[in-house]
PAROVO-49560 format. One line per field, with one value per residue (C-alpha): x, y negated, z; residue number from 1; residue in one letter. Coordinates in Angstrom, 2 decimals. Layout:
N
x = [X, ...]
y = [Y, ...]
z = [Z, ...]
zado = [NUM, ...]
torpa = [a, ...]
# end
This chain:
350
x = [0.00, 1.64, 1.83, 0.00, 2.17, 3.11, 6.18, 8.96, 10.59, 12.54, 14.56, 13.16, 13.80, 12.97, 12.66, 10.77, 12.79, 11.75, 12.46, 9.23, 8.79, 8.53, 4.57, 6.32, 8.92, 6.24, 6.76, 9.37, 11.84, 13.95, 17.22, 17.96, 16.64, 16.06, 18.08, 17.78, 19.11, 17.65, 17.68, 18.28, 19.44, 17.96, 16.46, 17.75, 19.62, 22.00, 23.73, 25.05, 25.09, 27.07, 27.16, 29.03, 28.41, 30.18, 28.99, 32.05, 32.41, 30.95, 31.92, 29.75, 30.81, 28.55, 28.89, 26.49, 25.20, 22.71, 23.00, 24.22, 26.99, 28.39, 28.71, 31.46, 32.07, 33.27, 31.90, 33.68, 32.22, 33.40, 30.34, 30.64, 32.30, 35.75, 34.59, 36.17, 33.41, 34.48, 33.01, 35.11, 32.81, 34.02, 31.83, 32.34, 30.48, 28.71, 29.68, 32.70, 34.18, 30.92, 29.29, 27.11, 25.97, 22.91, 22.69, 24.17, 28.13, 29.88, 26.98, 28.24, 27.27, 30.36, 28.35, 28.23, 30.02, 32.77, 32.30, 35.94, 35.74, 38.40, 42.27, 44.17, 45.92, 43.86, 44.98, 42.43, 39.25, 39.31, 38.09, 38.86, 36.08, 36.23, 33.31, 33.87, 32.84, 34.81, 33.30, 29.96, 30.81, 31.38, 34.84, 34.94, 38.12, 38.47, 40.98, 40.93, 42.86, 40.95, 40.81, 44.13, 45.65, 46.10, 45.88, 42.38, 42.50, 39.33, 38.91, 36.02, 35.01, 30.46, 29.82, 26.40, 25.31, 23.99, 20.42, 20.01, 17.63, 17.36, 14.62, 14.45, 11.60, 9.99, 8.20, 6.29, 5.14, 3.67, 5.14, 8.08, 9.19, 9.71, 12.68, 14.15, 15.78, 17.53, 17.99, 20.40, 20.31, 22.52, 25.11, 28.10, 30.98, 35.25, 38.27, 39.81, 39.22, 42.86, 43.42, 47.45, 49.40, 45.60, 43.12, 39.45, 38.67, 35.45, 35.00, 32.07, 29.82, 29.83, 27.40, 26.92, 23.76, 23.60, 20.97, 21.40, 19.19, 18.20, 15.58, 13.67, 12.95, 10.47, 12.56, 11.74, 10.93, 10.98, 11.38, 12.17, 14.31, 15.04, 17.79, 19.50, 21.05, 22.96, 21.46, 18.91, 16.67, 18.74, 18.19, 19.89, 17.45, 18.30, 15.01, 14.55, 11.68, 10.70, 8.27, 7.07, 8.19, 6.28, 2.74, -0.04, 2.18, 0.82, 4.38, 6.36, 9.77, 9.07, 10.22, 12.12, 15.05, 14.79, 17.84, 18.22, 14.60, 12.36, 8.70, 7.89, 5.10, 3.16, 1.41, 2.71, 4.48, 3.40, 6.74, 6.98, 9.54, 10.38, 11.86, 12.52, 14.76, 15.82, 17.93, 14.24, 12.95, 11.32, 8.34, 7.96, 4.78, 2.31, -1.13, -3.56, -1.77, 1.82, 3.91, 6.24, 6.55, 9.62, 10.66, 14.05, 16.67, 19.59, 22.30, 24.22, 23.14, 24.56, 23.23, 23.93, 22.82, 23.65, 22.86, 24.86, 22.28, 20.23, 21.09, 19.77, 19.05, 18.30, 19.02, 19.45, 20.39, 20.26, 21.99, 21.10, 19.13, 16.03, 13.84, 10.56, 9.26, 8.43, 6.77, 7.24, 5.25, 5.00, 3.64, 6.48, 6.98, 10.88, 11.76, 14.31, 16.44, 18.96, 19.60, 21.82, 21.19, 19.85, 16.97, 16.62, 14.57, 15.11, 14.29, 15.63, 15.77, 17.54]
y = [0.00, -3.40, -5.73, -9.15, -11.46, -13.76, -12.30, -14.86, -14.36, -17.32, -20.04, -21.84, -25.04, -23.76, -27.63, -31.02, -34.11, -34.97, -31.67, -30.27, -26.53, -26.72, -24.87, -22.91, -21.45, -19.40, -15.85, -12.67, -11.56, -8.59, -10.62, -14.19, -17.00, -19.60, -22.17, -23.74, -27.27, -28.33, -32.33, -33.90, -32.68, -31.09, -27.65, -26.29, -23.00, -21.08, -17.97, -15.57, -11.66, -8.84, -5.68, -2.54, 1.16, 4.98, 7.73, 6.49, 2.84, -0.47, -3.85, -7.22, -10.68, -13.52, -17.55, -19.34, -23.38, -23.95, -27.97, -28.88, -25.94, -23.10, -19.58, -17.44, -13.66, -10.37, -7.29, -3.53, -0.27, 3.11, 5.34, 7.88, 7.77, 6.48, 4.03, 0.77, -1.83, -5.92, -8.86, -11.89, -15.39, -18.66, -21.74, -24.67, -27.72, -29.92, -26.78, -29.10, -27.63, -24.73, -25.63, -22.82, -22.72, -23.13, -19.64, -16.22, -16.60, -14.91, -13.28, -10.95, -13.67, -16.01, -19.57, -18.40, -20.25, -18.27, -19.65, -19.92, -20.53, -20.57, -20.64, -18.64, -17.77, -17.49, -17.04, -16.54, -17.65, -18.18, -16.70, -16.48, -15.40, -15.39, -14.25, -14.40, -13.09, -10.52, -9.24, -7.50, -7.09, -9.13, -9.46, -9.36, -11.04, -11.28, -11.94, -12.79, -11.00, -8.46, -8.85, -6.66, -9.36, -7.28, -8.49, -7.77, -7.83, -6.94, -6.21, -4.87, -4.86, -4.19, -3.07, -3.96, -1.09, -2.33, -3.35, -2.70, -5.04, -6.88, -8.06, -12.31, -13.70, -16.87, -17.37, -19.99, -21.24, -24.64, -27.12, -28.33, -24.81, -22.22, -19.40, -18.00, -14.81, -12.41, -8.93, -6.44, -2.92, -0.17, -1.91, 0.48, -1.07, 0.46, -0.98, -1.10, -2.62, -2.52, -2.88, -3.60, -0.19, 1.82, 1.91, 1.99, 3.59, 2.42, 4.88, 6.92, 6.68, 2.92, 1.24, -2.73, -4.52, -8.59, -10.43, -14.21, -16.98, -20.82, -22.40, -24.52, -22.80, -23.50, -24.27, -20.89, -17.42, -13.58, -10.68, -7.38, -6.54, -2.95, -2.00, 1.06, 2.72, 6.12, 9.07, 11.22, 13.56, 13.47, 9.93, 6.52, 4.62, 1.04, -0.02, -3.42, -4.38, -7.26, -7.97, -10.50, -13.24, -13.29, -12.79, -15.21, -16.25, -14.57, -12.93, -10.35, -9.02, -5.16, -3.13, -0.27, 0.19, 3.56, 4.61, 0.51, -0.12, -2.48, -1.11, -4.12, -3.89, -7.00, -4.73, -5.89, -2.52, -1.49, -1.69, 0.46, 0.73, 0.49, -2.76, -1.30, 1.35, 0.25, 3.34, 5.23, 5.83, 3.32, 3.77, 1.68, 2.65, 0.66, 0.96, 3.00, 4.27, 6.34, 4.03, 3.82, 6.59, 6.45, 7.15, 5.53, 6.84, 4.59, 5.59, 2.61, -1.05, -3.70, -6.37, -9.77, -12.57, -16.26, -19.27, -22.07, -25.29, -26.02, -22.45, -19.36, -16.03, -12.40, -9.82, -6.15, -4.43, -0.68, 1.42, 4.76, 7.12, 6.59, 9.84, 10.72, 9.26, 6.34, 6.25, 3.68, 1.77, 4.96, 7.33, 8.77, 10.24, 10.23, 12.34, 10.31, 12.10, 10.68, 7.55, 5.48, 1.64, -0.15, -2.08, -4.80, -6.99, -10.72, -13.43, -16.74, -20.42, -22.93]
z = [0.00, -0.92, 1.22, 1.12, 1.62, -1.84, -3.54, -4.71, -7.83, -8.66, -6.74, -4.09, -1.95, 1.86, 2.95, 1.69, 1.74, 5.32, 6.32, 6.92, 5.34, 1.61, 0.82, -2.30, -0.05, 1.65, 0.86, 0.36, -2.03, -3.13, -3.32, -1.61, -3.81, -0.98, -1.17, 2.71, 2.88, 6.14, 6.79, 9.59, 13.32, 16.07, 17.04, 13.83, 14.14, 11.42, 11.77, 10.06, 11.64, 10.77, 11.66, 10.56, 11.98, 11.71, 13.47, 16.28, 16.04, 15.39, 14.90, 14.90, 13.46, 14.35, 13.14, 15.02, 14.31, 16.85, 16.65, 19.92, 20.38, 17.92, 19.54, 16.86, 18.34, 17.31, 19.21, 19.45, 20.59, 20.55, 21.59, 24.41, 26.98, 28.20, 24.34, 24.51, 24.36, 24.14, 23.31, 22.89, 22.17, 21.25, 22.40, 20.09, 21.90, 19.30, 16.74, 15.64, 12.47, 11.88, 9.00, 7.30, 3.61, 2.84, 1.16, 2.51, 2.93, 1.15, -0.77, -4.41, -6.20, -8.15, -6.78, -2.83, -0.38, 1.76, 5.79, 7.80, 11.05, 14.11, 14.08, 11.60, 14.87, 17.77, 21.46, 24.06, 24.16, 20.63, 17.37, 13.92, 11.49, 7.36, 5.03, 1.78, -1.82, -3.20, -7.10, -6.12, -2.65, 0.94, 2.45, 6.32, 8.35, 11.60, 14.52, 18.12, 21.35, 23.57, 27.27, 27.72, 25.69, 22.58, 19.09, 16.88, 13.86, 11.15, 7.49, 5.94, 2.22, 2.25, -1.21, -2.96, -5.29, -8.40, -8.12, -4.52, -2.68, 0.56, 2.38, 2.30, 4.17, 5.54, 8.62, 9.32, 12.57, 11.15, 9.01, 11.13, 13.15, 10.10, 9.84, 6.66, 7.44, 5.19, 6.42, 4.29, 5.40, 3.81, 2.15, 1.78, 3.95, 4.19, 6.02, 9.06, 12.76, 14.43, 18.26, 18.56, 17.07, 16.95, 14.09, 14.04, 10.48, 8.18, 5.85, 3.77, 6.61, 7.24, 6.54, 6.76, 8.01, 7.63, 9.36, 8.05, 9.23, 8.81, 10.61, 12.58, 16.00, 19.38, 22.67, 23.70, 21.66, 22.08, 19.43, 18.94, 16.16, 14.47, 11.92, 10.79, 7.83, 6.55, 4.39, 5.48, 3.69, 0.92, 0.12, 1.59, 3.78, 5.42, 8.09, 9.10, 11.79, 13.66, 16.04, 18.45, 17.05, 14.10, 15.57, 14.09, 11.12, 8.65, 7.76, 8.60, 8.42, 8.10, 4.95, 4.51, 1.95, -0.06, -2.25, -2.66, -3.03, -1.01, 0.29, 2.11, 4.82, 5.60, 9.58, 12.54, 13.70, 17.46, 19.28, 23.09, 25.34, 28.65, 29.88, 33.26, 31.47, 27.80, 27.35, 27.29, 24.00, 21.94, 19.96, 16.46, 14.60, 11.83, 13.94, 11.63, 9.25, 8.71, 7.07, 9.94, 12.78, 14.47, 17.91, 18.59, 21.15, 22.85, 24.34, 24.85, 26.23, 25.05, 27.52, 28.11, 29.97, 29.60, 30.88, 30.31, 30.20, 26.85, 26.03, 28.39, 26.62, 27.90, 25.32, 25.26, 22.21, 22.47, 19.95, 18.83, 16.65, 14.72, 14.10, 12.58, 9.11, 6.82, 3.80, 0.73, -1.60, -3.90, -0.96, -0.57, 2.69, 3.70, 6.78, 9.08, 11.10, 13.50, 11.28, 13.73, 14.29, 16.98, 18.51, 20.76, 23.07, 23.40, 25.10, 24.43, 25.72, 22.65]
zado = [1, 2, 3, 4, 5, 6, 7, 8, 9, 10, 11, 12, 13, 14, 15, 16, 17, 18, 19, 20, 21, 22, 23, 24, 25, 26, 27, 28, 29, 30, 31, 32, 33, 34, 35, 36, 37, 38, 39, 40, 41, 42, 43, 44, 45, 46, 47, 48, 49, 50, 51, 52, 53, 54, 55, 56, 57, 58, 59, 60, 61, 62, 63, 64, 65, 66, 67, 68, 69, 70, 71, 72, 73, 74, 75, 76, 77, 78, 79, 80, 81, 82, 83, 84, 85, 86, 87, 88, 89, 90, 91, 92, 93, 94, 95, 96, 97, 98, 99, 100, 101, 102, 103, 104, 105, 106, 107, 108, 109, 110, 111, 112, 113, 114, 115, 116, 117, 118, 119, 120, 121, 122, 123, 124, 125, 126, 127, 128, 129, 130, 131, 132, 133, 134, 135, 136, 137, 138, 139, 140, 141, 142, 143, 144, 145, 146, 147, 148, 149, 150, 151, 152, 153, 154, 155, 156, 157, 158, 159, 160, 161, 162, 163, 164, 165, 166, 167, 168, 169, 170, 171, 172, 173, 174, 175, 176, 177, 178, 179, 180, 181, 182, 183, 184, 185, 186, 187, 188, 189, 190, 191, 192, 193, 194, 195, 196, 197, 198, 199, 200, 201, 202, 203, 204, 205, 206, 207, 208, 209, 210, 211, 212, 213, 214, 215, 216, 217, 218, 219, 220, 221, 222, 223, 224, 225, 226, 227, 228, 229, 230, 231, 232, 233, 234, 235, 236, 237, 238, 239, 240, 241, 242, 243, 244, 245, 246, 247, 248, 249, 250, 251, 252, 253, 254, 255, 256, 257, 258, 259, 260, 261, 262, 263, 264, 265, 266, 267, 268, 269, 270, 271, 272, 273, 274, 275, 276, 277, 278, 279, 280, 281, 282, 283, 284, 285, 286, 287, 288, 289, 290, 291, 292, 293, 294, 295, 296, 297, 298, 299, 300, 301, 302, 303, 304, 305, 306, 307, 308, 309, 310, 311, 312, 313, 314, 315, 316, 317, 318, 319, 320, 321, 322, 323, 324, 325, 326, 327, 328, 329, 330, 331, 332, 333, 334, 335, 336, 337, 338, 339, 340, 341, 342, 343, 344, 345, 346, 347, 348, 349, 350]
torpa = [x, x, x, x, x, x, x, x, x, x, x, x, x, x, x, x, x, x, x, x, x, x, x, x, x, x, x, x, x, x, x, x, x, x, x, x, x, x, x, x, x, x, x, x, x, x, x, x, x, x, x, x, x, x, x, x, x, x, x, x, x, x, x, x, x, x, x, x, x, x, x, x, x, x, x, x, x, x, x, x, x, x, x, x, x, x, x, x, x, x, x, x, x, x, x, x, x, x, x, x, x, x, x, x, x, x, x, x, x, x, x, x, x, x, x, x, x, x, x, x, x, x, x, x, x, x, x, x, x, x, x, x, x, x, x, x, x, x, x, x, x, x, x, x, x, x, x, x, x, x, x, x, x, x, x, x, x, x, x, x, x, x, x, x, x, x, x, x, x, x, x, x, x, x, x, x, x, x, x, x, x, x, x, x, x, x, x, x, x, x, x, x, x, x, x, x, x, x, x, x, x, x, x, x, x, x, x, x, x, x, x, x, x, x, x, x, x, x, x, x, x, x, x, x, x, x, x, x, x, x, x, x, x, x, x, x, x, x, x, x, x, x, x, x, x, x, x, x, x, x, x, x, x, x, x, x, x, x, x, x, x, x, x, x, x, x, x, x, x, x, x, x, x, x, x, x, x, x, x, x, x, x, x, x, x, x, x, x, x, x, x, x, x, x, x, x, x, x, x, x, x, x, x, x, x, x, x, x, x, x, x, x, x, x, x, x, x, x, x, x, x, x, x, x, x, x, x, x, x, x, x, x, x, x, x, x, x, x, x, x, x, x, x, x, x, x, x, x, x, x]
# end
């Protein structure tokens, strides 16, 4: 069943000249085409998310522009235990030298933008982060030093097949709070993270997931959000959910990503879990019908808590393994079995 929600097909300005959402920007698309010059200052946020998984490891890049500040990180996990796990954030008051394109960094495309951020050579506290373009694919850099004061260094080349889509969305709360998000799930990724002499190794099970966004947002907002990719029943499945956040918009960002095809799904997914005891299983289903039936099961907890002024947020970001099945716009039901990724509750004060 195809969703109702208006497909875009060509090129699209996300704001009006006084920065107020542009009507014609209202809508979906299989690939990017929004191109989200937003003027004027305050409340606006821009970011641009990466993440890369193996059946081991992961590694997350994020460039942050929230207006006020600029939050740049890298994240490492090795699952199980005795895993190293670090996080090492940069806080960039005013977000002095952050400037995000208006379109995806670094996107396969010969007109994107590459986004540098940090010192070439960053000591502690610091981070360097480079996205760039790279023929049809998306070249990761990254550097910083780990809290045992050893170097970091990342490089990661995320292929995009030929033809494979994304899922591009706006969401609009009313004319002057609106988010355009662009969510890429299974997006072949290789390379290397190395921790001083040791190396982390990205290889034909990575995959990359990309969650970029440009917006105007409320002073306060919660969401889930679900994302995971790999092969599984013989065919290569990226899933991208959302919920919350979206209610009473009239848009969603649901779809899954079959063998580099969007089914996009215009429900509002039921979402349970157990915020007493995230690492519980999760439930994500479309009410009504089968689309979606997943039951999703952490085991690790990625949880942070911040408060530092204008900025306060409360997020915990399970990772683990999706299982049950989806089905796309053809009716095609795809059985998903342990398809890693992650899921995550938020609450946020910006």
């Amino acid at each position: 069943m195809a969703t109702h929600e208006r497909e875009i097909v060509a090129p699209v300005d996300l704001c009006r000249p006084d920065g107020r959402i542009a009507p014609q920007a209202i809508g979906w698309s299989r690939t990017p085409l929004h191109r989200c010059r937003i003027p004027g200052w305050g409340r606006t946020k821009r970011w641009e998310y990466w993440c890369v998984t193996t059946p081991t490891h992961l590694v997350a890049l994020t460039v942050s522009d929230l207006d006020y500040l600029a939050l740049n990180s890298i994240y490492v996990l090795e699952y199980g235990t005795g895993g190293r796990e670090f996080e090492l954030t940069a806080i960039v008051p005013g977000g002095y030298g952050v400037r995000l394109p208006d379109t995806v960094a670094g996107a396969p495309d010969p007109a994107s933008a590459s986004l540098v951020v940090g010192p070439p050579r960053p000591v502690r506290g610091q981070v360097r982060i480079e996205i760039h373009g790279e023929g049809p694919a998306t070249r990761l850099r990254a550097r910083c030093v780990d809290p045992r004061g050893l170097p970091v260094e990342v490089d990661l080349l995320v292929g995009m097949p030929a033809g494979h889509e994304t899922l591009s969305v706006v969401v609009p709360w009313d004319e002057r709070r609106f988010q355009y998000t662009s969510k890429h799930t299974a997006r072949p990724a290789t390379g290397t993270v190395r921790i001083a002499d040791e190396v982390l190794a990205f290889g034909e099970d990575a995959w990359g997931t990309l969650d970029h966004g440009r917006g105007r947002w409320p002073r306060s907002v919660v969401w889930n959000w679900g994302a995971a990719s790999g092969r599984t029943d013989g065919r290569t499945v990226g899933l991208q959910f959302g919920g919350r956040w979206t209610r009473g918009t009239g848009a969603t960002e649901n779809a899954v990503c079959v063998d580099g095809r969007i089914s996009k799904i215009g429900q509002e997914l039921e979402w349970r879990w157990s915020r007493g005891d995230h690492l519980a299983p999760w439930s994500i289903r479309s009410p009504g019908a089968d689309r979606v039936d997943l039951v999703f099961t952490p085991f690790h907890n990625r949880s942070t808590r911040t408060d530092i002024g204008l900025l306060a947020n409360r997020t915990d970001q399970c990772f683990g393994h999706y299982t049950g099945s989806i089905r796309t716009d053809d009716d095609e039901r795809i059985e998903v079995d342990r398809l890693l990724g992650w899921a995550e509750d938020v609450r946020m004060r910006w």
